[in-house]
KEFI-824078 format. One record per residue: residue in one letter; x, y, z of N, C-alpha, C in turn. Coordinates in nm, 2 decimals. Example, Ala and Ser with C-alpha at 12.3 -4.5 7.8 and 13.67 -1.06 7.14 Angstrom:
BEGIN
<atom residuo="A" n_x="1.32" n_y="-0.57" n_z="0.78" ca_x="1.23" ca_y="-0.45" ca_z="0.78" c_x="1.32" c_y="-0.33" c_z="0.78"/>
<atom residuo="S" n_x="1.28" n_y="-0.22" n_z="0.71" ca_x="1.37" ca_y="-0.11" ca_z="0.71" c_x="1.29" c_y="0.00" c_z="0.79"/>
***
This chain:
BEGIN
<atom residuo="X" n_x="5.38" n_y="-3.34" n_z="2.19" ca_x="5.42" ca_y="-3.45" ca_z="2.11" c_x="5.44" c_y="-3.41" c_z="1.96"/>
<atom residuo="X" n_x="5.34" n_y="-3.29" n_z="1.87" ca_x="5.34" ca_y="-3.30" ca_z="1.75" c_x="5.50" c_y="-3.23" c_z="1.76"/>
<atom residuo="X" n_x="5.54" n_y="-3.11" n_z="1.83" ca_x="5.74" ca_y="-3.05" ca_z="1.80" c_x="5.76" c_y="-3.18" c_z="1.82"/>
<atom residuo="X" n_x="5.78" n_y="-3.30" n_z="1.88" ca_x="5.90" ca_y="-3.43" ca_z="1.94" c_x="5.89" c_y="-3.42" c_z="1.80"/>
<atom residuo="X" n_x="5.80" n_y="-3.50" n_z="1.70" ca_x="5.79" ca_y="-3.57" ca_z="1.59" c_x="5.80" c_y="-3.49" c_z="1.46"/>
<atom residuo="X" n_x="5.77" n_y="-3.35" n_z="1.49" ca_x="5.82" ca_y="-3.26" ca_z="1.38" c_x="6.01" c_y="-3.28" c_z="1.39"/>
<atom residuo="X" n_x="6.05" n_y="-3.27" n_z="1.51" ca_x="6.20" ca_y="-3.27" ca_z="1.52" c_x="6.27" c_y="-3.39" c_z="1.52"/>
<atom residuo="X" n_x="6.22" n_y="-3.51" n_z="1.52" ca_x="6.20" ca_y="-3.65" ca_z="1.52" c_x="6.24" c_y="-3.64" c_z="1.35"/>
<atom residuo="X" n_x="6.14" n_y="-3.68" n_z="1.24" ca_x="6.13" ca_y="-3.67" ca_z="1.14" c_x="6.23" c_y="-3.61" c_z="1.06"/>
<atom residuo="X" n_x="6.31" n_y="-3.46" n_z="1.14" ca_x="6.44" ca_y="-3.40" ca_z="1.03" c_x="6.51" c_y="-3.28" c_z="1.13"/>
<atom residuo="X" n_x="6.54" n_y="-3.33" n_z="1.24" ca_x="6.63" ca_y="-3.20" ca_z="1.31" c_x="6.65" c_y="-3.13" c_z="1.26"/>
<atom residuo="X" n_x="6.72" n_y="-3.10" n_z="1.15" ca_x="6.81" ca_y="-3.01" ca_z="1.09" c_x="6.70" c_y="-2.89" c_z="1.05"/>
<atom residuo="X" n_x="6.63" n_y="-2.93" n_z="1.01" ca_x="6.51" ca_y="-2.85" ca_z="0.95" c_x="6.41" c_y="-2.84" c_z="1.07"/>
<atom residuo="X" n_x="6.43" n_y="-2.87" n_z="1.12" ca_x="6.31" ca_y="-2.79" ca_z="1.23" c_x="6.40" c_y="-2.72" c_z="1.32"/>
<atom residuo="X" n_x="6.54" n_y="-2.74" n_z="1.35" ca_x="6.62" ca_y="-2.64" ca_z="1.43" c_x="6.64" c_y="-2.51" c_z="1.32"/>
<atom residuo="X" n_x="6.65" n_y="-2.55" n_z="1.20" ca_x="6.63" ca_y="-2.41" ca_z="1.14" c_x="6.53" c_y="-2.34" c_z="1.13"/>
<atom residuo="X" n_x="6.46" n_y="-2.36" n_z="1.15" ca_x="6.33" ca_y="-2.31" ca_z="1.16" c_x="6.23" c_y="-2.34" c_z="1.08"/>
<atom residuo="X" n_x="6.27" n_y="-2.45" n_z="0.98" ca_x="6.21" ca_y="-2.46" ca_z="0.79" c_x="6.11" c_y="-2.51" c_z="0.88"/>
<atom residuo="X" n_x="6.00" n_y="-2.56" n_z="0.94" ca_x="5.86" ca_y="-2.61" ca_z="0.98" c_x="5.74" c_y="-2.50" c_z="0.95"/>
<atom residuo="X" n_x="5.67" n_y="-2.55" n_z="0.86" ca_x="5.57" ca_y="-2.43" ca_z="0.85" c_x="5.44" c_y="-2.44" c_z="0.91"/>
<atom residuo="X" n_x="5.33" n_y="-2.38" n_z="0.90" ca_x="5.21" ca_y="-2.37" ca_z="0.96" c_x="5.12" c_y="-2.50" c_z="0.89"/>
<atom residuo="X" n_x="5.18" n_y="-2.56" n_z="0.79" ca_x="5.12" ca_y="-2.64" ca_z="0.74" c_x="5.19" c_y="-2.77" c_z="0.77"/>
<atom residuo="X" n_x="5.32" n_y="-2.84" n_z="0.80" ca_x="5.36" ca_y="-2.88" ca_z="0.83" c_x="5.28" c_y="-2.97" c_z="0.94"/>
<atom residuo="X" n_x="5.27" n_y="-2.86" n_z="1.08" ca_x="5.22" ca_y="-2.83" ca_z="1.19" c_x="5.08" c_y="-2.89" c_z="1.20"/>
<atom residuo="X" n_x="4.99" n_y="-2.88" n_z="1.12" ca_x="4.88" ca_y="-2.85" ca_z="1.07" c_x="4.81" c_y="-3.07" c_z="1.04"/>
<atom residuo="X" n_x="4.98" n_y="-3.07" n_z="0.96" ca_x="4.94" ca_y="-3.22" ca_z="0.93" c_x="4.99" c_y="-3.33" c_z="1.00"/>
<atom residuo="X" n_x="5.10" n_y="-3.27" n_z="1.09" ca_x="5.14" ca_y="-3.37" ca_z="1.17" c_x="5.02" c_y="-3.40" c_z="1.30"/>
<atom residuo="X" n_x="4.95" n_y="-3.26" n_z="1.30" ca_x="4.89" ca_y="-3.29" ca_z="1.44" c_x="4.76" c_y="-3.35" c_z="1.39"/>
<atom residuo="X" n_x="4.75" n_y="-3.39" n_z="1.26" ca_x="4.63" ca_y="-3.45" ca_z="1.21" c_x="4.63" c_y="-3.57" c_z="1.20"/>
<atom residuo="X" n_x="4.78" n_y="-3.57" n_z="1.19" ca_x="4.81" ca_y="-3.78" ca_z="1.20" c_x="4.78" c_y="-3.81" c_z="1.35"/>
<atom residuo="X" n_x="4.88" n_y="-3.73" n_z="1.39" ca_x="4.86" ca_y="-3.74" ca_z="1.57" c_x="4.68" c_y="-3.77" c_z="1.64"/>
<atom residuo="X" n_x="4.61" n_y="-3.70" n_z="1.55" ca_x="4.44" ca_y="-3.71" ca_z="1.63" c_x="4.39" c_y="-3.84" c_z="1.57"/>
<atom residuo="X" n_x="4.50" n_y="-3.91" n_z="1.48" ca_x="4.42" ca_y="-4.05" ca_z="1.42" c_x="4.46" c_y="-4.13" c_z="1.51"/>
<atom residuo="X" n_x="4.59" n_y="-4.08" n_z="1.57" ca_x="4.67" ca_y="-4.21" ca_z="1.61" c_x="4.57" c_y="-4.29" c_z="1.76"/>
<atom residuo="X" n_x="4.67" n_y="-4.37" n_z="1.77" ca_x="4.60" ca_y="-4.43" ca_z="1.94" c_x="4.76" c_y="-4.44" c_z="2.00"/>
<atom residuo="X" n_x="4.73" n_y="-4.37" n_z="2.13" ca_x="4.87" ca_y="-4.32" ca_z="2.19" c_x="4.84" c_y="-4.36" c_z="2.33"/>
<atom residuo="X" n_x="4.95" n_y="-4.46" n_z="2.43" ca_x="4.93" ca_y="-4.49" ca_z="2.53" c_x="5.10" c_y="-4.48" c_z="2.60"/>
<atom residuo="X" n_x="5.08" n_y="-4.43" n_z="2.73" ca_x="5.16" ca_y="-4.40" ca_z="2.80" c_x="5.16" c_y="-4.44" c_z="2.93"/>
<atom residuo="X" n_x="5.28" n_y="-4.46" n_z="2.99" ca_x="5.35" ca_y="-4.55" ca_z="3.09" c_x="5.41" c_y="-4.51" c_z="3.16"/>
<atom residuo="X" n_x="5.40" n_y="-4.45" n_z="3.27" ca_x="5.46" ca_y="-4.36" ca_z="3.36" c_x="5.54" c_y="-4.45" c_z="3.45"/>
<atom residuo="X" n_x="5.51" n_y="-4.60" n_z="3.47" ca_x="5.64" ca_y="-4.68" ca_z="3.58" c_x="5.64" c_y="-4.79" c_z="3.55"/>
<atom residuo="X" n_x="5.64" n_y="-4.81" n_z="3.40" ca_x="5.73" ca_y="-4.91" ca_z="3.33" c_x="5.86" c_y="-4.95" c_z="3.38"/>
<atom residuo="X" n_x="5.90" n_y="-5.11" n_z="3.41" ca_x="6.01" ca_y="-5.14" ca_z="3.50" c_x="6.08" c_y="-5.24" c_z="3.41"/>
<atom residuo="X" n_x="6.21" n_y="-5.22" n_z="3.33" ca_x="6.23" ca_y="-5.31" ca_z="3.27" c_x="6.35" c_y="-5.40" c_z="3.34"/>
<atom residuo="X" n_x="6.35" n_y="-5.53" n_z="3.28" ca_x="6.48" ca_y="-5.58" ca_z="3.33" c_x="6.63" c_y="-5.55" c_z="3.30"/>
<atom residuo="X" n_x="6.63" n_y="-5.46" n_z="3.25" ca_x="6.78" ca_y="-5.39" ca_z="3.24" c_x="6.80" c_y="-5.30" c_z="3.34"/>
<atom residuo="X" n_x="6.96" n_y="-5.32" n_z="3.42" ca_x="6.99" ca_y="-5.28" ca_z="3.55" c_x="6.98" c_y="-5.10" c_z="3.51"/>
<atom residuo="X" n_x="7.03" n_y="-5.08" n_z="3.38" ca_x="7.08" ca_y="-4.96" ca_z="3.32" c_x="7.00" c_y="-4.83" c_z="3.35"/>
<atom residuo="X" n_x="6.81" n_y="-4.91" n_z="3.37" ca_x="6.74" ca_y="-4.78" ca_z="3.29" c_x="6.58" c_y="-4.90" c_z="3.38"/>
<atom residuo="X" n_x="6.62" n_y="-4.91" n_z="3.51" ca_x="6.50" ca_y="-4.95" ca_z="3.61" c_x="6.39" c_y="-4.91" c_z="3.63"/>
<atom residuo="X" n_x="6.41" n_y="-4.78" n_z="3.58" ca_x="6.24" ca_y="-4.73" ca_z="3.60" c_x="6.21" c_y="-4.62" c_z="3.46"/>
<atom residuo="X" n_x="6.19" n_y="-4.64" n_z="3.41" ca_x="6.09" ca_y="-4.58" ca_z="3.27" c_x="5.98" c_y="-4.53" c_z="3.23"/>
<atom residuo="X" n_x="5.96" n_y="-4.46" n_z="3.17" ca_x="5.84" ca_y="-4.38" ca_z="3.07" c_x="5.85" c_y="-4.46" c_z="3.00"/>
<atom residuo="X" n_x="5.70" n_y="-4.50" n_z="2.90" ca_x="5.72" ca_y="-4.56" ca_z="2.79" c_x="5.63" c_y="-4.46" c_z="2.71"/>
<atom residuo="X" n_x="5.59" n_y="-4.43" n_z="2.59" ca_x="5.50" ca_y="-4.44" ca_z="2.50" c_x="5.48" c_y="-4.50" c_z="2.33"/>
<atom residuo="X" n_x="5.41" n_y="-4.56" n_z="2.31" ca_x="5.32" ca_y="-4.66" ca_z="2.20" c_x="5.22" c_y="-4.60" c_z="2.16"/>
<atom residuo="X" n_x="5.31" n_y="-4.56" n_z="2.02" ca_x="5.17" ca_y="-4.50" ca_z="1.93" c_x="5.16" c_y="-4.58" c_z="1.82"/>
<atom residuo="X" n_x="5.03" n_y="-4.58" n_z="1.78" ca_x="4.99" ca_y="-4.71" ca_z="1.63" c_x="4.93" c_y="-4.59" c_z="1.54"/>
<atom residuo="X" n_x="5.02" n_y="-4.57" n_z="1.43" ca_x="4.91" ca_y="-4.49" ca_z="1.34" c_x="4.81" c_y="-4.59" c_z="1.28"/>
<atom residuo="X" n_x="4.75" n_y="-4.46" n_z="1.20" ca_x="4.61" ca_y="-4.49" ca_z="1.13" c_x="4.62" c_y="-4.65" c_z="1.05"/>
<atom residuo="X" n_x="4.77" n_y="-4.64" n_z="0.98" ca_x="4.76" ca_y="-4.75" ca_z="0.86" c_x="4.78" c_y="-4.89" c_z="0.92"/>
<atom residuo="X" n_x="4.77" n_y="-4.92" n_z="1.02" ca_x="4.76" ca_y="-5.04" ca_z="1.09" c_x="4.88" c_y="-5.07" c_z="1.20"/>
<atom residuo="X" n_x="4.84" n_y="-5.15" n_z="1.23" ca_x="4.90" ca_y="-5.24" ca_z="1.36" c_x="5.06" c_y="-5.22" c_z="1.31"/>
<atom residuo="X" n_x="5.07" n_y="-5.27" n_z="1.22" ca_x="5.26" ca_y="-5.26" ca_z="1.20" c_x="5.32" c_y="-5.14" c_z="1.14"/>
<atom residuo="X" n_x="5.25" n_y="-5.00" n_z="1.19" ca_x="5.29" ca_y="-4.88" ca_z="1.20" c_x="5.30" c_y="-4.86" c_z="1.30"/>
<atom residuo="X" n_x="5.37" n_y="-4.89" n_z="1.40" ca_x="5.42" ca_y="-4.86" ca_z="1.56" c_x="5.54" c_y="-4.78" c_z="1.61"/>
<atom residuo="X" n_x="5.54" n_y="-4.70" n_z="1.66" ca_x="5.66" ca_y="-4.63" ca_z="1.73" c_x="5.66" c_y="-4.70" c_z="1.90"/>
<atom residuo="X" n_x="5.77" n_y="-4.69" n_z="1.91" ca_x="5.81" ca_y="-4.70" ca_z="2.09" c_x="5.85" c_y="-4.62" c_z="2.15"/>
<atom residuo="X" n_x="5.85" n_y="-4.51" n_z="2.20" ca_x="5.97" ca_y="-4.38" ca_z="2.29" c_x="5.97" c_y="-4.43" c_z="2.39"/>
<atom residuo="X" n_x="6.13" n_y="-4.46" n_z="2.51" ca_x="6.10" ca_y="-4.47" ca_z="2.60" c_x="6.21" c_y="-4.33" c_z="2.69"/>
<atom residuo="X" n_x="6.18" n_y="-4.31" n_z="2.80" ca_x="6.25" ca_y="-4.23" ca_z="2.89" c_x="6.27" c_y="-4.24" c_z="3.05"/>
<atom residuo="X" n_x="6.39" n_y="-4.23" n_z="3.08" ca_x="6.42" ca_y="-4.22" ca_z="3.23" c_x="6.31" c_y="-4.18" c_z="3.31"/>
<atom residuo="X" n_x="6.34" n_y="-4.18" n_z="3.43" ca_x="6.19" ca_y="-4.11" ca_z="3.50" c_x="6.27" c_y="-3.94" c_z="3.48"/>
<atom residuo="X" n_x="6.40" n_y="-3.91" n_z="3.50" ca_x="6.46" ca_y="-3.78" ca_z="3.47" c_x="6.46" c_y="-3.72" c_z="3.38"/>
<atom residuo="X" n_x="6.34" n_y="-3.79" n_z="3.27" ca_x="6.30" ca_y="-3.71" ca_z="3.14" c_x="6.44" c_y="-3.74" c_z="3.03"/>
<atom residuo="X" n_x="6.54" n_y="-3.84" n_z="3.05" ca_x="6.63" ca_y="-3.83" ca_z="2.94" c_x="6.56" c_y="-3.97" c_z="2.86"/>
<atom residuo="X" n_x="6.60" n_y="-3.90" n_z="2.73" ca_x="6.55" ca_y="-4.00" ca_z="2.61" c_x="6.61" c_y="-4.16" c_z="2.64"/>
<atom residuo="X" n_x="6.63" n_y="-4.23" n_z="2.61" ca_x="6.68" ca_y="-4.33" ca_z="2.58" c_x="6.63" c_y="-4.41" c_z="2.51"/>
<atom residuo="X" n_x="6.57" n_y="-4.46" n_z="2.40" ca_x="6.56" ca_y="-4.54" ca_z="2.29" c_x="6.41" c_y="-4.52" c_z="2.16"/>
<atom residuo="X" n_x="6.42" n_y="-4.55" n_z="2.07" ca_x="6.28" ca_y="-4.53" ca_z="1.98" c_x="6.30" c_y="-4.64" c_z="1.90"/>
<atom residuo="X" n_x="6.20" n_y="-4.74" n_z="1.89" ca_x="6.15" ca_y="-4.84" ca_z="1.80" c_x="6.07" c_y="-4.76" c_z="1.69"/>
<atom residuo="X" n_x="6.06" n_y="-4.81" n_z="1.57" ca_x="6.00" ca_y="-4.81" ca_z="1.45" c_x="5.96" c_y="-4.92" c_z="1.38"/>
<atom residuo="X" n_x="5.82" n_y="-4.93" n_z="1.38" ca_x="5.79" ca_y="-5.05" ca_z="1.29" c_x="5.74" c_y="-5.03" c_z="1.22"/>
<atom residuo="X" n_x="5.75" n_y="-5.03" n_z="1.04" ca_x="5.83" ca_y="-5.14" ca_z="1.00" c_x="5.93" c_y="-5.09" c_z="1.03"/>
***
């Protein structure tokens, strides 16, 4: 999860390699605040994308710091909420 969100946050720079040990260090420190729940047969009503992964993480700074990832059961991405 902490590479998704390192490469999440600035592709360009973490395909280059610019991510350092400290970087690393503080993402995975937000990550141990967070509360992270996952959904392995999430069924939504769109014909498109019937069967899903979800995951909902809330960081530390409250309730309306939320992310959504969801994904195919075939592991392809398909969508990310951000709140705010």
């Amino acid at each position: 999860m902490i590479e998704f969100l390192l490469r999440d946050n600035d592709p360009d720079w973490y395909d280059e390699g610019r991510i350092t040990k400290e970087d690393r260090e503080e993402e995975a420190a937000a990550v141990a605040k967070a509360r992270i729940a996952v959904f392995d047969e999430y069924t939504s009503n769109e014909d498109m994308y019937p069967e899903e992964k979800v995951m909902i993480v809330v960081w530390p700074a409250g309730l309306e710091y939320t992310e959504a990832y969801m994904w195919t059961v075939d592991n392809q991405f398909i969508r990310e909420q951000i709140n705010p």
